[in-house]
C-alpha positions, 0 to 999 in steps of 0.5 A: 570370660570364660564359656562354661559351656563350650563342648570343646573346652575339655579336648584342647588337646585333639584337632582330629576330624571326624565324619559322624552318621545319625540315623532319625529317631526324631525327624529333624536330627538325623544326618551327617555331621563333621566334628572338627576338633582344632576348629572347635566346630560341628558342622552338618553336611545333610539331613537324611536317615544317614548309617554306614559309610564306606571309604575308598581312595577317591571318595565317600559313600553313605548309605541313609534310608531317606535318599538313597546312597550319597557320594561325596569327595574327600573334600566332603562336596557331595557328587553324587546319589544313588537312588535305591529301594528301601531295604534298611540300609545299614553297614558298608564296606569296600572290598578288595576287588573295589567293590561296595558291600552293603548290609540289606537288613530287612532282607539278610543279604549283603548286596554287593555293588559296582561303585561308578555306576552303583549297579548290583552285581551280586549279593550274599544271602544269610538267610532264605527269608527274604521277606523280613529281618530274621537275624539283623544282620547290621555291620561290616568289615572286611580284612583280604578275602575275610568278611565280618559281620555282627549280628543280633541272632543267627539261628532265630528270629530276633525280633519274634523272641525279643531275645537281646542276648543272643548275638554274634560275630561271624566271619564268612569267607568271600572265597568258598562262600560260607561261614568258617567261624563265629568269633564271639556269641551271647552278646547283647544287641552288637554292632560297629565290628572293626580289625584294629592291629590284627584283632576283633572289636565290636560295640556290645550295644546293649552292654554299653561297652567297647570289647575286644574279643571275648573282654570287655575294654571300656564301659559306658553309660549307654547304647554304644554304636559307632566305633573308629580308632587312631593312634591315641584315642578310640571314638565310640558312638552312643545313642539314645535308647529308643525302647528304655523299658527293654533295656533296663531289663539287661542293665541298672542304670542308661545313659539318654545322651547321644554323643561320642565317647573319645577314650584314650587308649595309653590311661584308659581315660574317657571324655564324652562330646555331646552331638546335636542328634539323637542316635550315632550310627557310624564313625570315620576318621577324616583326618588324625592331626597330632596330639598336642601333649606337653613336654613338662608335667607341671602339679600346678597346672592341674587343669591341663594335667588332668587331660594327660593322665587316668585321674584314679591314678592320681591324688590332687590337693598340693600347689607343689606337687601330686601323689600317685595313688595307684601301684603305677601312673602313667602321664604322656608327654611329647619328647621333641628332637633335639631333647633327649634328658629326662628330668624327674623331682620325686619326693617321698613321704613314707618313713622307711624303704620305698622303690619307685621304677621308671618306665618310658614306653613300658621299658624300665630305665631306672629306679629311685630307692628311698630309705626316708621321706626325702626329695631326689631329682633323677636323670635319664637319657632319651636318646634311643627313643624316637621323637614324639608322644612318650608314656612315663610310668611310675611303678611304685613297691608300695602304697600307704596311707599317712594316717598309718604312719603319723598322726595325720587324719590324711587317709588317702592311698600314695605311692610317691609324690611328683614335684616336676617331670621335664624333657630338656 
């Protein structure tokens, strides 16, 4: 019998493993949990006001407001705690000297700690107020001597105003100890920034989105914060929104659930996990696996297709075969060695000329010239690209409609049809 409601069913494909912190918004829900995705499992490592994590080569360090700084292995065995003041803890990050950098909310300032013993050797200070969080200062990243930071005000009090809307991303240089640039402002409550290949993301938390510079990514349904990354999927956090009044004032709609967002980065596609807290403050990727994509694309097997592909770019409804619905589809596969054919059914419906590109890996490697509604099946060599996940592309000239072109009532938007694709 199947289990309507197993949290796993719609991530078949992933056994990544991941280390989520939860801050307490409700007393029995916050702390540190491992989301093992090829054991279809969540599990809770401790109850605690858990928020920045930072990774070195030997261990993990959690920073909570309730206990202190815990210390695991990379075997999750907690080793250590460092008792602490209680200074709003909230991001943390390892530098190049090995040296853990934590964000002081309530105090603007960046301590800066010796991981053994955990002693204070020096800090950072955003703001001569020591007394009180002017600029909430919350996240971290650190690439070479370069020190990011996000912010929800530079120049005035966020929490007096209550103005959501002007937040930064900074970066301070931890040479000549100042600021030499602020990446991006007006943002609306940000958190979580990351370097992923050389470029700046952040969660923009009260504009429910992932961004990328100055562009938006993704948009999501709630208050995102949280944000790891591997070669396939970004992992975005969403919590619940403690002040919901205040929020619809900035947006129309918000999403109460707390969970992770898992959005492929290749289709754009987004899958949502629901975790046993109420808020997600930061995300680590324990360990990556591989992504088990197929090596047939199958029209029959729609439930299994539908993980592979952005589902706006698809039309179901046939047994023996689907439609493409945009100017180009993409579906990923898993090339493994020793295959190297590729093998596409095509069919087309539209009575006149259609081109349908092919793309492997966003490189053309031929084209299908229809002049008629006809079936032709296209071979193509794969022996230069390396084993592994493949994005096909499908690039059509045109899009239409068969109740244009005959008497159907059939209104919906098709490029080509897809009876198979097969690596042999």
């Amino acid at each position: 019998m199947n289990n309507f409601f197993d949290p796993f069913s719609r991530f078949a494909d992933l056994d990544t493993k991941l280390l989520i912190s939860c801050p307490h918004l409700k007393e029995q829900h916050g702390g540190l949990f491992v989301v093992d995705f090829a054991m279809k499992n969540i599990s809770k490592l401790v109850s605690a006001d858990c928020r920045g994590i930072a990774r070195d080569d030997r261990y993990y360090y959690v920073a909570t407001n309730s206990h202190g700084i815990f210390k695991f292995d990379h075997e999750m065995n907690k080793v250590g705690v460092y008792n602490s003041s209680k200074l709003d803890y909230h991001g943390m990050a390892i530098g190049p000297d090995g040296l853990i950098y934590i964000v002081e909310t309530a105090r603007n300032t960046i301590a800066i700690h010796e991981s053994t013993s955990f002693r204070k050797v020096d800090e950072i200070v955003i703001n001569k107020i020591q007394d009180k969080d002017i600029n909430h200062i919350n996240d971290l990243s650190i690439v070479g001597n370069r020190l990011y930071l996000s912010m929800f005000s530079i120049d005035s009090n966020w929490g007096e105003s209550r103005d959501y809307t002007r937040g930064i991303i900074a970066e301070y240089n931890l040479i000549t100890n100042d600021f030499v640039k602020t990446h991006v402002e007006n943002l609306h409550m940000p958190h979580s920034v990351k370097i992923i290949e050389d470029e700046l993301y952040y969660c923009n938390s009260l504009g429910l989105s992932l961004n990328k510079g100055n562009n938006r990514i993704a948009s999501l349904g709630g208050f995102t914060r949280g944000l790891a990354h591997d070669t396939w999927n970004y992992y975005v956090g969403q919590s619940e929104m403690r002040h919901l009044s205040r929020a619809l004032k900035h947006v129309p709609n918000f999403s109460v659930d707390c969970g992770i967002h898992i959005i492929e980065k290749t289709t754009k596609s987004s899958r949502f996990l629901h975790l046993p807290a109420s808020e997600v403050y930061d995300i680590v990727i324990l360990s990556e696996g591989e992504r088990n994509f197929p090596d047939s694309f199958d029209p029959s097997n729609e439930s299994l297709m539908k993980l592979f592909i952005s589902l706006s770019d698809w039309n179901f409804g046939e047994d023996t075969h689907v439609w493409t619905a945009a100017k180009q589809a993409t579906v990923q596969l898993h090339k493994y060695r020793g295959r190297d054919k590729l093998i596409l059914d095509l069919r087309n419906g539209y009575p006149g000329e259609l081109d349908c590109d092919i793309l492997v890996n966003s490189r053309l490697i031929g084209t299908a010239k229809f002049t008629e509604p006809e079936d032709q099946q296209l071979q193509f060599s794969l022996d230069s690209v390396h084993p592994g996940p493949i994005a096909i592309t499908l690039s059509v000239s045109r899009l239409w409609s068969p109740v244009d072109v005959s008497e159907s009532d059939d209104n919906r938007i098709l490029g080509i049809a897809v009876k198979s694709i097969q690596i042999k």
